[in-house]
C-alpha positions in Angstrom: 114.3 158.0 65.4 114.0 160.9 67.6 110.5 162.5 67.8 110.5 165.6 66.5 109.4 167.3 69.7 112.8 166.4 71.1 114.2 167.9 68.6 112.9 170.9 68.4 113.7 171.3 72.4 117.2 170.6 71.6 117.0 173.6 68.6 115.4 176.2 71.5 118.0 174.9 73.9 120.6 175.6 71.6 119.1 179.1 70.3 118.6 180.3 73.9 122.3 179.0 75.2 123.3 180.9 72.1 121.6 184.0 73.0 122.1 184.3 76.7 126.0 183.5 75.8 126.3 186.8 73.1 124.0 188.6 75.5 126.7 188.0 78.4 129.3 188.5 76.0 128.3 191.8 74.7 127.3 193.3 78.5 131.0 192.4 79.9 132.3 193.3 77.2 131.1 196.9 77.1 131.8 197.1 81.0 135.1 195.8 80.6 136.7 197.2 77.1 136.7 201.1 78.2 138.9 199.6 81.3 141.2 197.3 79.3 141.7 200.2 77.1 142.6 202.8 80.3 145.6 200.5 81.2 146.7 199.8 77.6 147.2 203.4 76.9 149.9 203.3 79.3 153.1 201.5 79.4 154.2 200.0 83.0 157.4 202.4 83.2 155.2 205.7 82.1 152.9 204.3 84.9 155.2 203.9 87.8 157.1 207.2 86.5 154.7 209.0 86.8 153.2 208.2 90.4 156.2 210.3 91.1 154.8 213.5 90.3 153.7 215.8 92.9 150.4 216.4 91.7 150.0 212.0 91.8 151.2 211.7 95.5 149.7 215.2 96.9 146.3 213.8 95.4 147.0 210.3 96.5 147.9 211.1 100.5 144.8 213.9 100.6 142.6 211.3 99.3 143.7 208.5 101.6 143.9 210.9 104.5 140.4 212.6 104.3 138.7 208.7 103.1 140.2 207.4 105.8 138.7 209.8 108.6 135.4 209.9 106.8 135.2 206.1 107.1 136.2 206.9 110.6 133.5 209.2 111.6 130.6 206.9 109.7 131.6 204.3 111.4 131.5 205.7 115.1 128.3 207.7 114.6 126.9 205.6 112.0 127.0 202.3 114.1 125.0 203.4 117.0 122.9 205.5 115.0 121.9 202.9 112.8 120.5 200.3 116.1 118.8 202.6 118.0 117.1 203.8 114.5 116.6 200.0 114.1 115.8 199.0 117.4 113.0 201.9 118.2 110.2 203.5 116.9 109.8 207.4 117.3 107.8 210.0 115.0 108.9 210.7 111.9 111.0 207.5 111.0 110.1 207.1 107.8 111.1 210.9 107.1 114.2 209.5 108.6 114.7 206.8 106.6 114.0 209.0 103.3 116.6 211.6 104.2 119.5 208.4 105.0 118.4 207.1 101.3 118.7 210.5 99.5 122.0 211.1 99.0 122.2 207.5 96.6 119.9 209.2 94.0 120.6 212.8 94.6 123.2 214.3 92.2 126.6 215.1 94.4 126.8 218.5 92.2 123.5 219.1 94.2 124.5 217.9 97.5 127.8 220.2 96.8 125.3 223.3 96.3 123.1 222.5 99.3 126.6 221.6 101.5 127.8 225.3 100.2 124.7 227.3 101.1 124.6 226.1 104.3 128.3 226.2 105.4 129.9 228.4 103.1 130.8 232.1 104.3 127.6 233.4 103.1 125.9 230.1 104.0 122.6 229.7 106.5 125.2 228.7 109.4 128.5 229.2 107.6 127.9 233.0 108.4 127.7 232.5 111.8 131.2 230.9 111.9 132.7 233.7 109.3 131.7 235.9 112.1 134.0 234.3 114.3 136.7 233.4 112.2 135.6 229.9 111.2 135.4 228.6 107.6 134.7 225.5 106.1 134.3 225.7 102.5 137.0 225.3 100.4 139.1 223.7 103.4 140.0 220.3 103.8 137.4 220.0 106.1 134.6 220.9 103.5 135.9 217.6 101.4 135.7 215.5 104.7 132.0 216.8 104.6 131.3 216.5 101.5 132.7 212.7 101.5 130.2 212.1 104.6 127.4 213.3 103.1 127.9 210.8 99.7 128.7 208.1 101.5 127.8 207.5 104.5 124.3 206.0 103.1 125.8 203.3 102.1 127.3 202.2 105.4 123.8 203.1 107.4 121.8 200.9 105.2 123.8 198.3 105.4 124.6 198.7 109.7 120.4 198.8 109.5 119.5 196.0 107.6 121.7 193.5 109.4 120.7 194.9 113.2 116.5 194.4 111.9 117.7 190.9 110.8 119.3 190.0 113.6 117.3 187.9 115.4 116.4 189.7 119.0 116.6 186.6 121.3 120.0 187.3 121.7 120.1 190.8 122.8 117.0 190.1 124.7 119.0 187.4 126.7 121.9 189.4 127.4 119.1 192.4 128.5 118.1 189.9 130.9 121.8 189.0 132.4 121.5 193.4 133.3 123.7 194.1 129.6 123.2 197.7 129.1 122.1 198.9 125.3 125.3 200.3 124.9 127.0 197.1 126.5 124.8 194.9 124.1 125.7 196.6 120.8 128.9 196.4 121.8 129.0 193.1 122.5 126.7 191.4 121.1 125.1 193.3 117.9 128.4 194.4 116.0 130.2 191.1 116.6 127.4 188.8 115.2 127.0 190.8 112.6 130.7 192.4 111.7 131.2 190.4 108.3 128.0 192.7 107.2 129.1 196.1 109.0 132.8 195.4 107.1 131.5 195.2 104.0 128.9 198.3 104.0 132.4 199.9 105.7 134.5 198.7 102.2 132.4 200.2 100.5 131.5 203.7 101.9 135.7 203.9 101.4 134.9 203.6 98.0 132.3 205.7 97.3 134.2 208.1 99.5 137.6 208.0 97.8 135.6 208.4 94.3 133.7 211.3 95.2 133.9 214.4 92.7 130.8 216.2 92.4 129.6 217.4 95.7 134.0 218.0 96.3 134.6 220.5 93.6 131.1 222.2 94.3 131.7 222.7 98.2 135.6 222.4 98.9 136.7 223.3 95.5 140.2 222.3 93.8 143.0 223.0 95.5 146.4 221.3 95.1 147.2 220.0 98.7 144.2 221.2 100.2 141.0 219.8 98.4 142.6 218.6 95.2 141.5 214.7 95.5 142.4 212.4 93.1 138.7 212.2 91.3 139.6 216.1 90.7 143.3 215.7 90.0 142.0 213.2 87.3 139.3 215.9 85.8 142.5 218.8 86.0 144.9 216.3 84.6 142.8 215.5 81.2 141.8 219.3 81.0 145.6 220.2 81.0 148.2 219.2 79.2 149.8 216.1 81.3 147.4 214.0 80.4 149.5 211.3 81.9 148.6 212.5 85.5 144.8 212.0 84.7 145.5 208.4 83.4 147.8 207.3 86.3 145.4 208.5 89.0 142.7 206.3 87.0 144.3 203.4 86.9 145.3 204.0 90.6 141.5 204.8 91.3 140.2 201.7 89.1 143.0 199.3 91.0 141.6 200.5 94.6 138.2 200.1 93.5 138.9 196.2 92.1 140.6 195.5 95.2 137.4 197.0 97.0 134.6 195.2 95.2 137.0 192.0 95.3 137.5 192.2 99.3 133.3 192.9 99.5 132.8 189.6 97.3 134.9 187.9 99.6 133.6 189.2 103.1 130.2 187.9 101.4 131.1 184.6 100.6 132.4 184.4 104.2 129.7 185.3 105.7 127.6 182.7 103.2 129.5 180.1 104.8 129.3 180.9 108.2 125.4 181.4 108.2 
């Protein structure tokens, strides 16, 4: 006969597969239901009939076209800024490393409002540039801004974490062989750890392509000049062609799949590799 011991750790075995199953179950569930319900409230023809409005494509190309230079800019700037912030030590790092982590738990309608009073017309420096002509809020340029200032965190932890991890031996040989610190990031810092800088790079496209609330607050809402697709979405479902809103969704939920998919992957690669 089985002792009774081993029965009752078979009974809690049973209980807690049971539990941790419904738990998983309900979790996914909730994440996944409001998403499975987004692309069966529209048909496949509605769908692809309606990426043919203007207000789709004008949304679409402005948010490609203003991610894709953000990304752009992050990564030129970002990159080096990130090693030397990684490689030395100067006064006021850790202020440093404060302000590079703000923006994740900052609300972007704040970062809108602070973007706004310092480069609108009336802005701290804005006014300055009014004088001479120059504006930047409620221009393309402001959502390009705004886009940086949301997302760009997410790249420069990333590019920082992997150079501190890296180990040093190999730059310091290189340093030794008369490799400049440019010449070393160059060759030696971003290719060892590219699979890394890739991924924070996915994903500052994504947070950037998403953005809405520091947008609308500093660039505004205008068709074909600051009218992303996160805001086309928000006009669409105010309005009446509530279609528009959904499509743009489901475009903006397809992107950001592909995104987290392609990060999982570049992970797993890199798994491998180390």
């Amino acid at each position: 006969m089985i002792p009774d011991r081993f029965r009752l750790r078979n009974y809690r075995q049973k209980v807690t597969y049971l539990a941790a199953g419904i738990l998983i179950a309900a979790v996914t569930l909730y994440l996944a239901l409001p998403i499975v319900a987004l692309f069966l409230r529209m048909t496949p023809g509605l769908f692809f009939a309606t990426l043919n409005n203007p207000d789709v494509v004008s949304a679409l190309w402005l948010s490609l076209f203003t991610t894709c230079i953000t990304l752009t800019i992050v990564v030129l700037v970002g990159t080096p800024f990130a090693y030397f912030h990684s490689r030395y030590s100067y006064p006021g790092k850790m202020i440093v490393d404060t302000l590079i982590d703000l923006p994740l738990v900052l609300p972007p309608a704040v970062a809108g409002v602070a973007l706004l009073v310092l480069w609108g017309r009336v802005g701290i420096l804005g006014m300055y540039l009014n004088m001479y002509g120059i504006t930047i809020a409620f221009t393309t340029l402001a959502v390009i801004m705004a886009q940086i200032f949301v997302a760009s965190p997410f790249y420069l932890r990333q590019a920082k974490s992997l150079f501190e991890q890296l180990d040093p031996a190999y730059e310091q040989t290189a340093r030794t062989l008369g490799a400049s610190s440019l010449r070393i990031l160059t060759r030696v810092t971003v290719p060892m750890t590219a699979g890394g800088l890739i991924s924070g790079a996915v994903m500052t496209f994504g947070r950037a392509l998403g953005e809405f609330g520091a947008t609308i607050m500093f660039a505004g809402n205008l068709p074909g000049v600051t009218q992303t697709m996160p805001l086309a979405v928000y006009v669409g479902m105010e309005g009446t062609n509530i279609n528009v809103g959904l499509t743009i969704s489901i475009l903006l939920v397809i992107i950001s799949f592909g995104i987290m998919i392609a990060v999982r992957l570049i992970q797993r690669q890199e798994a491998k590799h180390a």
